[in-house]
C-alpha positions in Angstrom: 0.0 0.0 0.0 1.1 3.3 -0.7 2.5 6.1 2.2 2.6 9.2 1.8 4.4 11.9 3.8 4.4 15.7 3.3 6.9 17.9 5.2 7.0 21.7 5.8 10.4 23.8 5.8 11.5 27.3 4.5 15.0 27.9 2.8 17.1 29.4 -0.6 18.2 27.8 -4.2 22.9 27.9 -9.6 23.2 25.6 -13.2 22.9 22.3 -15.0 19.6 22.5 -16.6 19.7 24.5 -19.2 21.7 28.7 -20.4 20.3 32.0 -21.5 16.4 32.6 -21.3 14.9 35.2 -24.0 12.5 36.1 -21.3 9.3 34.5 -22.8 9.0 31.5 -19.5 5.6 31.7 -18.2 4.8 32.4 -14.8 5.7 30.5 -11.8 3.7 27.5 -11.2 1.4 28.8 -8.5 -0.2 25.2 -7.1 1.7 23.4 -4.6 2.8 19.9 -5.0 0.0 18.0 -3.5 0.4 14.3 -2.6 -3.4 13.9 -2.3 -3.7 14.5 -5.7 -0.2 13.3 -6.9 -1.6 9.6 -5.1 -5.0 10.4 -7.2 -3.8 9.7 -10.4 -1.3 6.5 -9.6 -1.7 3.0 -11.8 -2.1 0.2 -9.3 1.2 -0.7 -10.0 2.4 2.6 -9.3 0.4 2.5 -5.8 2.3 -0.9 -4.9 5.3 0.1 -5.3 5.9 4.2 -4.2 6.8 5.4 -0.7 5.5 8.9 -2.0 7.7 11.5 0.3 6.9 15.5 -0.9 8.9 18.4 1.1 8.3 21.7 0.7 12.5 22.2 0.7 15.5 19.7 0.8 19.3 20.3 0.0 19.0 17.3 -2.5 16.0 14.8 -3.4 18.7 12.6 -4.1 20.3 13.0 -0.9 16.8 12.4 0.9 16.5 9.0 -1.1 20.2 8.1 -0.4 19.0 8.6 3.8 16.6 6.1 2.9 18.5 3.6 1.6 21.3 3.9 4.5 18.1 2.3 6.6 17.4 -0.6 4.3 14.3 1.8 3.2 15.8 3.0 -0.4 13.6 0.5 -2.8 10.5 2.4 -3.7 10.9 5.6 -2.2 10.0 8.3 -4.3 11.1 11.7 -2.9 10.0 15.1 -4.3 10.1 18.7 -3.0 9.6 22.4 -4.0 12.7 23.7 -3.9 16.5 22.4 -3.7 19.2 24.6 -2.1 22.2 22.4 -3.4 20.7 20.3 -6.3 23.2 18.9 -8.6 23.9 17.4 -12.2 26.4 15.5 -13.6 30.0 16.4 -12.7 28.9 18.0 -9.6 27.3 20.8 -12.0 24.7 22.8 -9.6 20.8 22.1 -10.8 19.4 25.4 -10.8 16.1 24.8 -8.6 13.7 27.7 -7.7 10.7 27.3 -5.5 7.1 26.1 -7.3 8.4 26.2 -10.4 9.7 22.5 -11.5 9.5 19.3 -11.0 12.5 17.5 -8.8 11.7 14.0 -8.2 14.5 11.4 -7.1 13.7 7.4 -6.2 15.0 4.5 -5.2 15.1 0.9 -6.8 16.9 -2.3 -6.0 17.9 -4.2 -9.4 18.2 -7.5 -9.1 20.5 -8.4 -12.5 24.4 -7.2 -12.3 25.6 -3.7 -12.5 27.1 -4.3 -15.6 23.5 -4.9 -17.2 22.4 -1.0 -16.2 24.8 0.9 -18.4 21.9 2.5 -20.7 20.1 3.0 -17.3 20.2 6.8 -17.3 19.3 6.8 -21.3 16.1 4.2 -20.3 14.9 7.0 -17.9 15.2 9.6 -20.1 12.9 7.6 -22.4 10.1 7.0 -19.2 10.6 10.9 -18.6 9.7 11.9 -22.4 6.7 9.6 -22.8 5.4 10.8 -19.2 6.0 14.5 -20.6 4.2 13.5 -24.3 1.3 12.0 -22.1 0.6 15.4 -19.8 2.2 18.0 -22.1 2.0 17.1 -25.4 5.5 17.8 -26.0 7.9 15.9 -28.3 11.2 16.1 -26.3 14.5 14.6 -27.4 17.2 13.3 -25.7 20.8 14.0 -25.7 23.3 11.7 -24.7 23.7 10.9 -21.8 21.5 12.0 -19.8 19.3 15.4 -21.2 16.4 16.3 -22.0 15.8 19.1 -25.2 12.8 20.7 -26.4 14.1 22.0 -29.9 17.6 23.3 -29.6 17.5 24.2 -25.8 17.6 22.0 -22.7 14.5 21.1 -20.6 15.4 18.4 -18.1 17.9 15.9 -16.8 18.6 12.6 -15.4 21.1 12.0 -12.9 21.7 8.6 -11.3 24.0 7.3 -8.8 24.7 3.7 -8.3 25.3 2.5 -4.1 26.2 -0.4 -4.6 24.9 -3.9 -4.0 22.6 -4.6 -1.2 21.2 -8.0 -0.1 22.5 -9.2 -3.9 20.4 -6.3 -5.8 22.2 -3.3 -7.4 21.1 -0.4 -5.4 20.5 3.0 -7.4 19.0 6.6 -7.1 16.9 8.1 -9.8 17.6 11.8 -10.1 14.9 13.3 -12.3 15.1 17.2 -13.0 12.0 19.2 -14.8 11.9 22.5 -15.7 8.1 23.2 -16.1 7.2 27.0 -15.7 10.3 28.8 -14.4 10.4 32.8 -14.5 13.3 34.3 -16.4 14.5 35.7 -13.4 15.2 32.4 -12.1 16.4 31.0 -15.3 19.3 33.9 -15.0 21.7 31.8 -13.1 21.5 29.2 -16.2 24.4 29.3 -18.3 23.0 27.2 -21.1 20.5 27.5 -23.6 17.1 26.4 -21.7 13.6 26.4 -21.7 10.5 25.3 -20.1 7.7 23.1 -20.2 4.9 25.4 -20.4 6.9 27.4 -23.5 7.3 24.4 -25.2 3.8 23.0 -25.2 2.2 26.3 -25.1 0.4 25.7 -22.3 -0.1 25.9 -18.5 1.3 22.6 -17.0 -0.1 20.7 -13.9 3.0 19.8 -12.0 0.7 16.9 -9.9 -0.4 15.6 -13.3 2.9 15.3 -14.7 4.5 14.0 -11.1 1.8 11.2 -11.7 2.9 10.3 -14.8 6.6 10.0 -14.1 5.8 8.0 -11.0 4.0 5.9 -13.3 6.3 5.5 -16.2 8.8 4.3 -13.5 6.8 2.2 -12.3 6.7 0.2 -15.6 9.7 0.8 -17.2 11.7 0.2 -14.3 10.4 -3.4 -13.3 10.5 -3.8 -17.1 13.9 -3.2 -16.7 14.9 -5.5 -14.2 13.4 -8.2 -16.4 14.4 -7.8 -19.6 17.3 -4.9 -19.3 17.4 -1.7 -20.7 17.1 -2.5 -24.3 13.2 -2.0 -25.3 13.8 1.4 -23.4 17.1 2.7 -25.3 14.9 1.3 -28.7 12.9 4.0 -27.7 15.6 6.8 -26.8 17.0 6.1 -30.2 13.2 7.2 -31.5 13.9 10.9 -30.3 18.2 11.0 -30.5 18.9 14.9 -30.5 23.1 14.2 -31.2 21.9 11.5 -34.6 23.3 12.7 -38.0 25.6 16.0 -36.5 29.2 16.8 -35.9 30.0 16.2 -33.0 33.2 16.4 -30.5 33.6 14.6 -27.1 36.1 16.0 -24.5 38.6 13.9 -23.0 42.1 13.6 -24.0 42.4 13.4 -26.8 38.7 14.3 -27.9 36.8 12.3 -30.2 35.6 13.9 -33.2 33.1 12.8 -36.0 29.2 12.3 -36.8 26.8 11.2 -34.1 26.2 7.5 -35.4 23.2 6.5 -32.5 23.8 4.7 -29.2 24.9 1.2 -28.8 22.9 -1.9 -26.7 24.8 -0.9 -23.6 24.6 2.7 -23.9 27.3 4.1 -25.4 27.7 7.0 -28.0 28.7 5.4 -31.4 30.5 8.3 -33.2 31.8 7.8 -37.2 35.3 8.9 -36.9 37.9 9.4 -39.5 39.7 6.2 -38.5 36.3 4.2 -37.6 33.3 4.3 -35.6 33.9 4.1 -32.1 32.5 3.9 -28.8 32.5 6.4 -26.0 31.3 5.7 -22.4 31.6 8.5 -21.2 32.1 12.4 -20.8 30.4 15.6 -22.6 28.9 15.7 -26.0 29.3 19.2 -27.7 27.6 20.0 -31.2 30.1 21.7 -33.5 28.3 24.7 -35.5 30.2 25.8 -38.5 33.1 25.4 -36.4 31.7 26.5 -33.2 30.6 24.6 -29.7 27.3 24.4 -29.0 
């Protein structure tokens, strides 16, 4: 059966999800997360398996979930709050996260196969967050490896997912899910990225509850999907909406690999058509060149 918490604090909110807003973000979201009405909309399966926990202010959902787990509480847990003082990205990049305006949503899930099996995990997610966005918004995201979400040319979400290790023989992981859904451009001034919003992109006022439902439930499915047949059927569907496909690319690293975005392999990995080859990369930052320029 499901629980659900809410807890009340007060606190502040730099930047990962996104760069430079042309002022046209709608207003601020003005209704609260609600777990009354977040729980409303949950599939059965969904109701079975969440821990729903909804603060008004946290340092980190992901931190909050990682507490969890520390008690032998982590599988299930589904933690979301209002605001994030010290949210993050990948590489320790800060998630810029202003109060009522997105959606941050971190949970907990104990895979059963090895740890070698969830390489595309953080591309499957991105998958479940894009149809969960398609369903509620009507948006047509795509996804840029590894872990982004893009709405056009500009950058409208994240996934960020940190593996602890096994417990009791499963592979214990945290699901960092970032949303930016109606954010002012005065918040969106820290972002040092191209970026938008939700509501801009679908042209309409978006129901944060709504759409918390419907990532909950994409989880739900796509994660127990996961941990029976891997991560393939879901990285068949991030290849459906790959943002890097068919463009010039250049990966950092040393040296940096060069070439044309050639799709993702089975386990996740960037296949890029080099001028020796195509090869794989596991890792690292993908940068679109422009007519010579990074973007």
């Amino acid at each position: 059966m499901m629980t659900v918490k809410l807890t009340q604090k007060k606190a502040a909110g730099q930047s990962d999800n996104g760069g430079s807003s042309r002022g046209m973000m709608r207003r601020v979201n003005a209704l609260s997360l609600n777990p009354t009405a977040i729980s409303a909309r949950l599939t059965a399966q969904s109701i079975a398996i969440w821990q729903l926990v909804v603060k008004s202010v946290v340092t980190s959902t992901n931190d909050i979930v990682r507490d969890y787990d520390a008690k032998g509480e982590g599988h299930g847990v589904a933690v979301m709050a209002e605001e994030q003082t010290r949210g993050r990205g990948r590489r320790g990049r800060i998630w810029h996260s202003p109060a009522g305006a997105n959606l941050y949503c971190s949970s907990g899930w104990h895979f059963s196969g090895p740890v070698e099996a969830l390489s595309g995990l953080s591309l499957s997610v991105g998958a479940m967050v894009a149809e969960a966005v398609m369903e509620v918004c009507g948006a047509d995201l795509q996804l840029k490896w590894p872990n982004d979400l893009y709405a056009g040319d500009q950058k409208v979400g994240g996934v960020l997912i940190e593996m602890l290790g096994a417990r009791d023989n499963a592979q214990s992981a945290v699901i960092g899910i970032g949303l930016n859904v109606s954010m002012s451009a005065d918040d969106g001034a820290l972002i040092d990225r191209p970026w938008t919003d939700l509501a801009t992109a679908s042209r309409r006022d978006i129901d944060r509850n709504e759409l918390a439902s419907a990532v909950l439930n994409q989880l739900a499915e796509g994660l127990a999907q996961i941990d029976q047949q891997g991560c393939v059927p879901w990285l068949n569907l991030w290849r459906r909406r790959d943002y890097l496909k068919g463009r010039s690319i250049v990966i950092d690293g040393s040296p940096p690999v060069a070439g044309i975005a050639a799709g993702v392999s089975d386990s996740g990995a960037l296949l890029i058509e080099t001028e020796s080859g195509l090869q794989e990369v596991s890792g690292g930052e993908a940068s679109v060149l422009e007519m010579g320029a990074l973007r």
